[in-house]
N, C-alpha and C positions, 0 to 999 in steps of 0.2 A: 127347723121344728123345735129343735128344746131351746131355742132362744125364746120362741114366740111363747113357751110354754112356761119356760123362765120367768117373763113378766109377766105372765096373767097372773102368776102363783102370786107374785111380789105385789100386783096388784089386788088380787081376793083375799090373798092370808094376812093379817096381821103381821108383825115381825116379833111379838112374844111368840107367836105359835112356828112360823119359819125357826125363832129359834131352836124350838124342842125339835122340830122336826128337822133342821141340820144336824142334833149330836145323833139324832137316828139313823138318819141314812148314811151316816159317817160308820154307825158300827156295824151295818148290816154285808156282810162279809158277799152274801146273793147277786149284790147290787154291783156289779164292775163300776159303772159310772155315779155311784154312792158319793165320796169324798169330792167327785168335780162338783154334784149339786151343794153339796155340803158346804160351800164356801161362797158359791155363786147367788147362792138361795140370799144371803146376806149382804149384796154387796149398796144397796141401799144403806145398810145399816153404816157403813163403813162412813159413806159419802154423808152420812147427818152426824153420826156421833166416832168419827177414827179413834178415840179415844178408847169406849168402850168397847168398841169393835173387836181391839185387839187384847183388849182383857179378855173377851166373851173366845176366846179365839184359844186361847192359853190358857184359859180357866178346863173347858173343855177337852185341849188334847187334839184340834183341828186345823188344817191348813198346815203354816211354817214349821207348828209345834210339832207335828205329827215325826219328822226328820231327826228329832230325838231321840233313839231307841239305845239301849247298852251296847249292843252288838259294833254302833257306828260312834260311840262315842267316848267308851271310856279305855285307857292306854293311852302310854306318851304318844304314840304315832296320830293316834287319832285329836287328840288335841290340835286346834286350828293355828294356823302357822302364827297367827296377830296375838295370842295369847300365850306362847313361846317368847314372844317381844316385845311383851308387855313386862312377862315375870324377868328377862333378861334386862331391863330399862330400869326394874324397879331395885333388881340386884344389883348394876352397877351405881343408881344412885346413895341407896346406902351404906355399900362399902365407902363412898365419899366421903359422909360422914361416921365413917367409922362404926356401923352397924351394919353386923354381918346377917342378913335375912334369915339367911339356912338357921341358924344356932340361935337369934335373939326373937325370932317370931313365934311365939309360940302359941296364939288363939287367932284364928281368922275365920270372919262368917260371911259369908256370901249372900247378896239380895240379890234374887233371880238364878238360882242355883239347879233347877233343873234338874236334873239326876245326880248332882253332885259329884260329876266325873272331875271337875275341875277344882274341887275339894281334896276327892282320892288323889289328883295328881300331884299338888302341895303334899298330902301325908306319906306317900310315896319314893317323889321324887326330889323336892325340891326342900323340906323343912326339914331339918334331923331331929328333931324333939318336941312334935306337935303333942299338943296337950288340950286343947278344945278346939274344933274344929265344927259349924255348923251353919246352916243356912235355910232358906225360906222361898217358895216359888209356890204363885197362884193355881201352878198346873198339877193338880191331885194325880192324873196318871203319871206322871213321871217321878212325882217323890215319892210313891208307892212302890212305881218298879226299884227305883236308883234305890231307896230302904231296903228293899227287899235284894235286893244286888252285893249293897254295901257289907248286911249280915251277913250273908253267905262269905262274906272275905275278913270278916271282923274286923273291919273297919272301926275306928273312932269316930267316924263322921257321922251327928247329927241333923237329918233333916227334918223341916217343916211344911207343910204347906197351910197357907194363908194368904189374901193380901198384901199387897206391901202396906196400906191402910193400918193395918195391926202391928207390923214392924214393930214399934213402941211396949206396944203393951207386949206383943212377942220376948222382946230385949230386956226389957222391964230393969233390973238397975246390972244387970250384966256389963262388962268392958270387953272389947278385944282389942288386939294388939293391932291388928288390920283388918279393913273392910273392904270387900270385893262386890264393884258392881260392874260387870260388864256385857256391854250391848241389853240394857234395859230399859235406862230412861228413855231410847229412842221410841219406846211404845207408851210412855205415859206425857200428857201436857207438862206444860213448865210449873204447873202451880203443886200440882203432885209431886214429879222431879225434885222441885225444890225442900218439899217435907222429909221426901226419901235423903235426900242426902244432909238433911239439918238432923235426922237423927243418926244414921250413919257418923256425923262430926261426933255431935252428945255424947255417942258409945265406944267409937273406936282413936286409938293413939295415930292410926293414919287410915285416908281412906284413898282406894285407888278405885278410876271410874276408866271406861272405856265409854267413849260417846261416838256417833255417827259424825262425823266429818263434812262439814261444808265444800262443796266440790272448789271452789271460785274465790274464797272469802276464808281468810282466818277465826272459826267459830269465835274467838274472845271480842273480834269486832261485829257480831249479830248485837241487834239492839231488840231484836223479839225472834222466837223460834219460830224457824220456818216447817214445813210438812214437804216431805219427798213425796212427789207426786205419784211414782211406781207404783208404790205399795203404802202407801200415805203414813210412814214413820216419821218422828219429831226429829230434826236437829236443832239440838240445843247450845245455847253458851254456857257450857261446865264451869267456866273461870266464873262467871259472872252467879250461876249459884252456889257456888260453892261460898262465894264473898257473901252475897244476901242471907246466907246461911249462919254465916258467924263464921268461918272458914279461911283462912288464906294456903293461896297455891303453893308449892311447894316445889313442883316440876310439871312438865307438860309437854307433848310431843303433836304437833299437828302437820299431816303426811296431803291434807287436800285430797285432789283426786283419786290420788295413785289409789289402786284397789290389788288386797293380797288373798285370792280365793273368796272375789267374793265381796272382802272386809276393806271398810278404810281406816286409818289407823287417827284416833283422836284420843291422846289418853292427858288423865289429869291426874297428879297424885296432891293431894292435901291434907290439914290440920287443922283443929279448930285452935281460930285466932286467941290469943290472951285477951279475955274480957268480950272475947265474941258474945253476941245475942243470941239467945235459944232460936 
């Protein structure tokens, strides 16, 4: 029965108006089965446009994003075990060259920051002398809640919400010392991806990406991003925008299949090249 009723909607409604009426039945608390339609009502959308799908998806506060909450995400414990191994990878690499992260990092902003738990955890736990500290997510309920979380702890963490689109003009002639994007670009095309991280280089002395992982295949030897059929996210080759970008790599860790909670591990850290192209 609610299949059959499923498509006749998807067939009578519009999907401007299925939109309004997913963020609806998403907040209607009466509804038990609310958030199933909420996601199902769209799934045409996904299959024409995955792109926008999952902006529309994150902008909103529906589906994946919903798994968000303060409660389940901010404290060391709570932090996802790939993000632990991420900041341990990027620590050992700079002690190599003789830059100590804790003590010499002192601004990083995050694109796709979310509540900015992963902000709190650097000021917290990992940086001893944070001095700007701030980031930007499409998703207005959560940078509202994660603001309103942060004040209450006095935090120095600045958030935004925006587009990644405005990123730019967001940034506007700011530097940081590093830039944090992880598990993002796998919801945007490669042509997007590629902007995000050409200004990411522009602004930041180093940029660290977390990307989705090729199960089969070393992402640096993708010659076009493919879509994971699951849940239709991009895997992308990081190496290879990061280069288009004006960028060279600097380090890189790519794990394939193996999955830790969930997570596969693809990380890339880089710089912008001397003489790179905007």
């Amino acid at each position: 029965m609610k299949q059959a009723l499923l498509r006749a909607l998807q067939t009578l409604l519009p999907l401007a108006l299925r939109c309004r009426l997913a963020v609806w039945l998403d907040r209607q608390s009466i509804f038990s089965s609310g958030k199933w339609w909420a996601v199902r009502l769209l799934s045409d959308f996904a299959a024409a446009d995955v792109d926008g799908y999952h902006r529309f998806l994150w902008k909103h506060h529906l589906g994946y994003a919903e798994s968000y909450e303060i409660e389940q995400r901010f404290g060391t414990q709570q932090i996802h075990a790939t993000r632990h191994i991420l900041f341990n990878e990027l620590e050992r690499w700079f002690e190599g060259r003789e830059i100590a992260l804790r003590d010499d990092i002192h601004s990083v902003f995050e694109v796709g920051c979310s509540l900015g738990y992963l902000l709190r955890y650097l000021e917290t736990d990992l940086l001893r002398a944070p001095q700007r500290l701030a980031g930007v997510d499409i998703d207005e309920t959560a940078i509202r809640q994660g603001a309103s979380y942060l004040r209450s702890l006095e935090s120095i963490v600045e958030l935004h919400a925006a587009d990644m689109d405005r990123l730019p003009e967001l940034l506007a002639a700011t530097r940081y010392d590093l830039f944090l994007c992880c598990g993002v670009l796998m919801y945007t095309r490669s042509d997007q991806a590629q902007r995000i991280v050409e200004t990411m280089l522009e602004h930041g002395r180093y940029v660290a990406i977390s990307g989705l992982a090729h199960p089969e295949r070393d992402n640096r030897e993708l010659t076009e991003s493919t879509v994971r059929e699951r849940d239709g996210t991009f895997i992308h080759n990081v190496d290879e925008l990061v280069e288009r970008a004006g960028g060279r790599v600097l380090y890189r860790r790519w794990d394939g299949a193996e999955m830790i909670d969930g997570n596969t591990i693809y990380f890339v850290l880089a710089e912008r090249a001397e003489g790179g192209s905007k």
